[in-house]
C-alpha positions as CSV (number, residue, x, y, z in Angstrom):
1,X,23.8,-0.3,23.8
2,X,21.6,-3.1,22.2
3,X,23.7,-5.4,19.3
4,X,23.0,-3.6,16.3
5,X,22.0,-0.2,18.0
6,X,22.6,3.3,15.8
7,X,24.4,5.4,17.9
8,X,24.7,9.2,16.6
9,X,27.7,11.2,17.1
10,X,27.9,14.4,15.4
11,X,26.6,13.8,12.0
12,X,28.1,10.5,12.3
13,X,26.2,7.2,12.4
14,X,28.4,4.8,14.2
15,X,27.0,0.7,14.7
16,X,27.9,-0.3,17.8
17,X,29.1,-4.3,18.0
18,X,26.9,-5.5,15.4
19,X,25.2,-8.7,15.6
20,X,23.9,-10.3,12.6
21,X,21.5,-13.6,12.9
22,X,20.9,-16.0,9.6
23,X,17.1,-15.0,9.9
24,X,18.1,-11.5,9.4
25,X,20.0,-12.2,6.0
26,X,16.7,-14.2,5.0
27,X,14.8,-11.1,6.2
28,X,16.6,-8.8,4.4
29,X,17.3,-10.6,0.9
30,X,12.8,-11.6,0.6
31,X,12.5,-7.8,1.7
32,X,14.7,-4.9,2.8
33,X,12.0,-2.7,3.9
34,X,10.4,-5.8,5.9
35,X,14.1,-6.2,7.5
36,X,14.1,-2.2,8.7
37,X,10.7,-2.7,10.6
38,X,11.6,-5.9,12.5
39,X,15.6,-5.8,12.7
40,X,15.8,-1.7,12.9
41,X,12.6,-0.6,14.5
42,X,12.4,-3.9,16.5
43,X,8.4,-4.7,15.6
44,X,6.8,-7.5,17.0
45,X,3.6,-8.5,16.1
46,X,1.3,-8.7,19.0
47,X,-0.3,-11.9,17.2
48,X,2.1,-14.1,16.3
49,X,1.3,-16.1,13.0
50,X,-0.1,-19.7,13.6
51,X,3.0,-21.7,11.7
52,X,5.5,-19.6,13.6
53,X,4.2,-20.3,16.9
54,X,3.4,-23.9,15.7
55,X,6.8,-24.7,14.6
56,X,8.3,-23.2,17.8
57,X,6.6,-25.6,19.9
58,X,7.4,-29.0,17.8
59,X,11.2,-27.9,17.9
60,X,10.9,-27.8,22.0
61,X,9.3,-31.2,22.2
62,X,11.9,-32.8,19.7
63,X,14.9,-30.6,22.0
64,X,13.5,-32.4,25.0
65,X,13.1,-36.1,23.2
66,X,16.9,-35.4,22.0
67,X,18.7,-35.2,24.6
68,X,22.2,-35.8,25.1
69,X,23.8,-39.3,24.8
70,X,21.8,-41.7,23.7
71,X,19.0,-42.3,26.2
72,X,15.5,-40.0,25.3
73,X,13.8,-37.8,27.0
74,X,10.0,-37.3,27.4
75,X,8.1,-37.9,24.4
76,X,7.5,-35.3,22.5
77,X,3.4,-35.2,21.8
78,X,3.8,-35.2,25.9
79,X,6.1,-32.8,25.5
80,X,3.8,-30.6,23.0
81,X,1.0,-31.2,24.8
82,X,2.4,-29.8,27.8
83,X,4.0,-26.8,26.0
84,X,0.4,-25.8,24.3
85,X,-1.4,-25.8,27.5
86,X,1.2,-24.2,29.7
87,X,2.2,-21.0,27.4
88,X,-1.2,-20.5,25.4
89,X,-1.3,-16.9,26.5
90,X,2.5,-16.5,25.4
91,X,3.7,-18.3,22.3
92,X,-0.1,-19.0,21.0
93,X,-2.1,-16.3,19.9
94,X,-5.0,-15.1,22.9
95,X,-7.8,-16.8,22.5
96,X,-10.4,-13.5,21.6
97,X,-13.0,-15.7,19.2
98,X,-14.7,-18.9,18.3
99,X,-12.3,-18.6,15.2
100,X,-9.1,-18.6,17.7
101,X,-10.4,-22.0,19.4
102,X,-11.3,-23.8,16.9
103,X,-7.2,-23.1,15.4
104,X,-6.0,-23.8,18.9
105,X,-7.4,-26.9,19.1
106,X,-6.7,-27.7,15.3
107,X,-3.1,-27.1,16.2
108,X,-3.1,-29.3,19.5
109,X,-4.8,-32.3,17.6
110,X,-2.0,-31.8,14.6
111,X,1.0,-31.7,16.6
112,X,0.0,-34.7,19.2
113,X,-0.6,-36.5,15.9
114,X,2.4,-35.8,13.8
115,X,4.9,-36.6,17.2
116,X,3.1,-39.9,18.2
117,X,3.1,-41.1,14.4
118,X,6.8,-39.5,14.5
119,X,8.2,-41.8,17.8
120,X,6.4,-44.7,16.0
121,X,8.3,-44.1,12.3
122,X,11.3,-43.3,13.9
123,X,11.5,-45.3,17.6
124,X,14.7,-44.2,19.6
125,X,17.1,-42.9,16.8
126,X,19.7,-45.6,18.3
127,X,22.0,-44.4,15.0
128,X,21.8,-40.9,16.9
129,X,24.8,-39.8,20.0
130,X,23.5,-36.7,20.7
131,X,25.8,-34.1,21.3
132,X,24.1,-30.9,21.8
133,X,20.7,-29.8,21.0
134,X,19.4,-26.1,20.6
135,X,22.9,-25.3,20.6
136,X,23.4,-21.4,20.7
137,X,26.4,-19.7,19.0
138,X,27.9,-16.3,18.6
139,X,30.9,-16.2,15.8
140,X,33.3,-13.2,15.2
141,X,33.6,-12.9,11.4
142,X,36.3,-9.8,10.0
143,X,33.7,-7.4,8.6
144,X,34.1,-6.9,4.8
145,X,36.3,-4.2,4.0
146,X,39.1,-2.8,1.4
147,X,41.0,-0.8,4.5
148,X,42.7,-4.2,6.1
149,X,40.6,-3.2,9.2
150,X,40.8,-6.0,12.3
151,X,36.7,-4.8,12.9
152,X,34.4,-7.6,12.9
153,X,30.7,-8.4,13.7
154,X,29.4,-11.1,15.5
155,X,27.1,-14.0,13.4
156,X,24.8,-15.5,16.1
157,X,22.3,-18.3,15.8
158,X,20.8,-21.6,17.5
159,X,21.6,-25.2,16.0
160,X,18.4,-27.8,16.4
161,X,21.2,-30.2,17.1
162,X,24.7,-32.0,16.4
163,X,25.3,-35.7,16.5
164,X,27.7,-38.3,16.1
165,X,26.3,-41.0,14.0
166,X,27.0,-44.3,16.0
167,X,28.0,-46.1,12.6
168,X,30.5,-43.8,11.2
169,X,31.9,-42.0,14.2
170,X,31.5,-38.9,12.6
171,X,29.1,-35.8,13.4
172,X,26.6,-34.3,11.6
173,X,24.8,-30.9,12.1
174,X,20.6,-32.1,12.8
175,X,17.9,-29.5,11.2
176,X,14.8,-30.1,11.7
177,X,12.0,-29.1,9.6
178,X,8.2,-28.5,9.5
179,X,6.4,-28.0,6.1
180,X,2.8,-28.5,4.7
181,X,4.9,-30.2,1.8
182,X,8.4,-31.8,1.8
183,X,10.6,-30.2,-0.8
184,X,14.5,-31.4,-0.9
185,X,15.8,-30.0,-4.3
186,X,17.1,-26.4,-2.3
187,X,19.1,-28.5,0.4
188,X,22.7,-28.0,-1.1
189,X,22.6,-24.6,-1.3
190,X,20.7,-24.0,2.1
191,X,21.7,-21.2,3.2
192,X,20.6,-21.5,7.1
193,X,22.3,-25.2,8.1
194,X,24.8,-24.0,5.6
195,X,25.7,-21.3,7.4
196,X,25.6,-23.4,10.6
197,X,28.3,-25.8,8.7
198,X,30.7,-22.4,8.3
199,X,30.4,-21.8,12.1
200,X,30.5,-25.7,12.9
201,X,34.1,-25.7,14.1
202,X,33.2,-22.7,16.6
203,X,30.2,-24.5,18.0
204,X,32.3,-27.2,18.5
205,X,35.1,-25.7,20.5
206,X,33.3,-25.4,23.8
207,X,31.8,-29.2,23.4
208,X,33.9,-31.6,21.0
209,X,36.3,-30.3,19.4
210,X,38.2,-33.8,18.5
211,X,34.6,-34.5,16.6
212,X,34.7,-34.6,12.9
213,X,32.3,-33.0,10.8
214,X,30.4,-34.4,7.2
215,X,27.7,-33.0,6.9
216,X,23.9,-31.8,7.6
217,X,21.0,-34.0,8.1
218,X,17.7,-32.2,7.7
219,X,14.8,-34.2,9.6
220,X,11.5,-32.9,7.9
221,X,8.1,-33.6,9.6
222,X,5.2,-32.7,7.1
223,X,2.1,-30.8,8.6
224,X,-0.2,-33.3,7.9
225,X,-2.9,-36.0,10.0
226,X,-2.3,-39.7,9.6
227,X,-4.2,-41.0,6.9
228,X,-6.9,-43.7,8.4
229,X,-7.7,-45.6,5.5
230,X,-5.8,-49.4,5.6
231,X,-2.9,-50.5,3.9
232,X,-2.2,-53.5,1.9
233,X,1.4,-55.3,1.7
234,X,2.8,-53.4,0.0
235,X,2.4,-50.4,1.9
236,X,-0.5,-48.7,-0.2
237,X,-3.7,-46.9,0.9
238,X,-6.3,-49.0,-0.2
239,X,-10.1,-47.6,-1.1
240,X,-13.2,-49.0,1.0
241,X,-13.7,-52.6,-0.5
242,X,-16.8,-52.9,-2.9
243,X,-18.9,-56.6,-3.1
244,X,-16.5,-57.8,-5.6
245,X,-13.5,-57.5,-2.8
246,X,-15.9,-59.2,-0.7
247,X,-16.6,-62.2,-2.5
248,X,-13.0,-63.0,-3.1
249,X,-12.1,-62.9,0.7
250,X,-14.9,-65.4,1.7
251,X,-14.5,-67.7,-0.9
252,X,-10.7,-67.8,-0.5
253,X,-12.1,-68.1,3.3
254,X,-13.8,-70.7,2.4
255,X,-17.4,-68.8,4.3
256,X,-20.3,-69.1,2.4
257,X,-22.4,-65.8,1.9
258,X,-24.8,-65.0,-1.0
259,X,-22.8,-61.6,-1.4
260,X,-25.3,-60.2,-4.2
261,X,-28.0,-59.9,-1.7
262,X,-26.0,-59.0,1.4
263,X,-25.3,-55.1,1.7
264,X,-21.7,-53.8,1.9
265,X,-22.4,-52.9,5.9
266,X,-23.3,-56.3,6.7
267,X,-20.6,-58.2,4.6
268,X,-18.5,-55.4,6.6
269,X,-19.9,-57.0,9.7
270,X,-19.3,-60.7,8.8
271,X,-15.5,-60.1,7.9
272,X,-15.2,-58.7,11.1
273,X,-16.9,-61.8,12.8
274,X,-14.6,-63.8,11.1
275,X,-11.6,-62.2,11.7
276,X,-11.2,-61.6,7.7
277,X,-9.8,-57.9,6.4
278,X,-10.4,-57.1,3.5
279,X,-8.9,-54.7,1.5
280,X,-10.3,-52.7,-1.9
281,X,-8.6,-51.5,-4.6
282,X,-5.0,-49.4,-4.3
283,X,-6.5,-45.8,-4.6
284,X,-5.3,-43.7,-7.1
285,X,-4.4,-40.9,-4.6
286,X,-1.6,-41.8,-1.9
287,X,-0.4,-39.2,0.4
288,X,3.3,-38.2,-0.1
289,X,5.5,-39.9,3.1
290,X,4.7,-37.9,6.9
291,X,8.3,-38.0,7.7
292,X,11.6,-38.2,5.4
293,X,15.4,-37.7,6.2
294,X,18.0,-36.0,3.8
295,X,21.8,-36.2,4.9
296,X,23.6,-33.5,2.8
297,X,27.4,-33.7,2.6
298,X,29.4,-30.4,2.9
299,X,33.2,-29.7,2.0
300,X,35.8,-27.3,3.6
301,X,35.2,-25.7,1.0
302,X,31.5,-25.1,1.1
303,X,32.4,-23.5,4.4
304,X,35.0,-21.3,3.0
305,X,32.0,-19.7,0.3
306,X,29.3,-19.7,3.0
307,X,31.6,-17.5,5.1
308,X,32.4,-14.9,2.0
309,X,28.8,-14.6,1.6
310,X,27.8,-14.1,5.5
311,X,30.2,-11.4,5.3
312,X,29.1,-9.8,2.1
313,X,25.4,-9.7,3.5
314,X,26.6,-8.4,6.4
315,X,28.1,-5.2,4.7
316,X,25.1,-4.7,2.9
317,X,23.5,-4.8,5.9
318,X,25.7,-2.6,7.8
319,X,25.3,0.3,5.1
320,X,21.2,-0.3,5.2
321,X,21.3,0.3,8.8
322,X,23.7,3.5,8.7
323,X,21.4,5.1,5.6
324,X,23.9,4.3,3.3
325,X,22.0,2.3,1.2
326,X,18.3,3.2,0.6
327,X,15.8,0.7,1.2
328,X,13.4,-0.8,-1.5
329,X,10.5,-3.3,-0.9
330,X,10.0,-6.7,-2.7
331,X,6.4,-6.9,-2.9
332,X,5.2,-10.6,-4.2
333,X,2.2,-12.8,-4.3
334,X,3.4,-14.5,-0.8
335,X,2.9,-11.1,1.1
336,X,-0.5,-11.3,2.1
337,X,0.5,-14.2,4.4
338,X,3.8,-14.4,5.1
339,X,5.2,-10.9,5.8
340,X,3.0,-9.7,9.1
341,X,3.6,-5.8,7.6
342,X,1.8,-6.5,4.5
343,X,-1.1,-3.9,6.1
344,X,1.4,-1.6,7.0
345,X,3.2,-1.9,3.6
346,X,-0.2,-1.5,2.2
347,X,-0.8,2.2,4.2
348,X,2.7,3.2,3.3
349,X,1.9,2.8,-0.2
350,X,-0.9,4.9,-0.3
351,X,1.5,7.8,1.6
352,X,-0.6,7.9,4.5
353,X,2.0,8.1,7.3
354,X,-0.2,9.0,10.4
355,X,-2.3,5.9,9.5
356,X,1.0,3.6,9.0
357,X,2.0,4.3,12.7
358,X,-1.4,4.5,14.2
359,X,-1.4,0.5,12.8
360,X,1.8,-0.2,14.5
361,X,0.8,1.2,17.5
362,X,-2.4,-1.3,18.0
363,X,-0.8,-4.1,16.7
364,X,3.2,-4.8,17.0
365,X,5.1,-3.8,20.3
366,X,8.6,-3.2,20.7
367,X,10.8,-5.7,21.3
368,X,14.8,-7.1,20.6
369,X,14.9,-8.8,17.3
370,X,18.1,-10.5,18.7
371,X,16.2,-12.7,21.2
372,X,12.9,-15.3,21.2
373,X,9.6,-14.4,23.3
374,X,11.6,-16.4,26.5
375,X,15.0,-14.8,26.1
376,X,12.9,-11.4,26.4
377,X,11.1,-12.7,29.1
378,X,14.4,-13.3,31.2
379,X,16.0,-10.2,30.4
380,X,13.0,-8.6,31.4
């Protein structure tokens, strides 16, 4: 019997060893109805969504950079680059159009820019003793009950990664994260690293358990090309120089060019002959950073309050999955492209039943909510 499985006795529903992963309690709190199709029914799209797939494949290239101990692996745009090519029939979409190339290749040139720039922000992480990486976990937490009943459920996840920072001695949990924009005001009351920090004891049993805990740091990479345009000394983006930026560079040069009659292109090509750069003005728009860190410290008794709520999501779970609670959807103006069931949701709304499963049919498979495209593969 799968985790989670329904099993009917009588005109009993009975769950059978429960399993509930932190992407399910996301699931189910943005949408309960979007939680039955993938965690009950077990739909998979057949085309996964370009940021899913995208992010799956930057958080294998940074596993294999951070690798235990101290030493690092492979690079990671190697890494990517190797992934991409390898399992573009698996993790990335088939290619069935011009329209499906031209994102593959978007996505290829995106990620090999945002690792290289990455390795050169960053170097080695030498203030990083890595620990584990893409750590899996399966906790037994007490279900939630009023009977005093010893039944429990088992909270299951993977942890990006744990290290000890070499300064302090002490371990932190690593998240990382991929965003078109960097947003740190949620952090404290994240409710997937927090959950992580709950477990964090129980991940460490079977790898350190004499390391002490203080905190999570989240490692954000923003979805975004390097920005070409030069830099002054400050750090600034700086705007193509006009005559005016010209003039000032030679005569502080000491060259002598009548720069009213020159064009822009050829006093271009005379700084270059003389090994002059010259800069324009600070531009008015400057890109928000590529790459920032947040450490986030988290008390025992953050961990205690994480692990009442698990266990209150759970129940509500639980009862969703047995009938006892009916489900409701949660439509909102992120449906159309972040739920992959906002067709089907669209034909159950009009009552047209036949329609909603001849959708599903053509375009989600079966598959075990409980495991990645490669666990499925290997249990295949």
């Amino acid at each position: 019997m799968a985790y989670g499985a329904v099993s009917v006795t009588g005109n009993m529903k009975v769950i059978m060893d429960v399993k509930i992963r932190n992407s399910e309690r996301r699931c189910y709190k943005r949408c309960p109805q979007r939680w039955y199709w993938t965690y009950v029914r077990g739909l998979k799209a057949i085309r996964v969504a370009n940021p899913l797939w995208f992010g799956q494949l930057i958080h294998i290239a940074l596993a294999e950079w951070y690798r235990p101990g101290l030493k690092r692996g492979p690079h990671p745009a190697d890494t990517f680059l190797d992934v991409i090519k390898e399992n573009r029939l698996i993790r990335v979409p088939k290619i069935e159009n011009e329209k499906d190339e031209i994102e593959y290749i978007q996505a290829k040139e995106l990620g090999l820019s945002m690792l290289s720039n990455y390795v050169d922000f960053y170097g080695t992480d030498p203030q990083w003793f890595v620990i584990a990486t893409e750590r899996k976990f399966e906790y037994r937490i007490r279900k939630l009950n009023s009977s005093g009943s010893k039944e429990t459920f088992i909270y299951t996840g993977t942890v990006d990664g744990i290290v000890r920072h070499t300064e302090t001695g002490m371990g932190r949990i690593l998240e990382h994260k991929t965003a078109a924009s960097i947003n740190s005001s949620h952090l404290p009351l994240d409710d997937q690293a927090g959950s992580y920090w709950a477990v964090s004891k129980r991940i460490l049993r079977d790898i350190d358990d004499s390391l002490k805990m203080e905190g999570i740091e989240y490692n954000f990479l923003r979805k975004a090309l390097e920005d070409n345009r030069p830099k002054n000394k400050r750090g600034l983006y700086c705007n193509k120089p006009n005559k005016d930026d010209y003039n000032r560079a030679f005569t502080n040069a000491r060259i002598k060019v009548n720069v009213k009659k020159t064009t822009v292109n050829e006093l271009e090509r005379v700084a270059i002959e003389n090994n002059i750069i010259v800069l324009g003005a600070e531009s008015k728009s400057q890109p928000p950073p590529l790459f920032e860190r947040f450490f986030v410290f988290r008390s025992l008794e953050e961990r205690i309050t994480q692990l009442k709520r698990i266990k209150t999501e759970a129940w509500f779970i639980e009862q969703s999955r047995l009938g006892n609670i009916p489900l409701y959807k949660n439509p909102t103006h992120d449906c159309s492209w972040d739920c992959p069931f906002f067709r089907v949701c669209q034909l159950d709304e009009q009552g047209a039943s036949d329609d909603v499963e001849d959708f599903i049919k053509a375009s989600f498979r079966i598959g075990d909510p409980y495991l990645n495209e490669d666990e499925e593969q290997k249990s295949a």
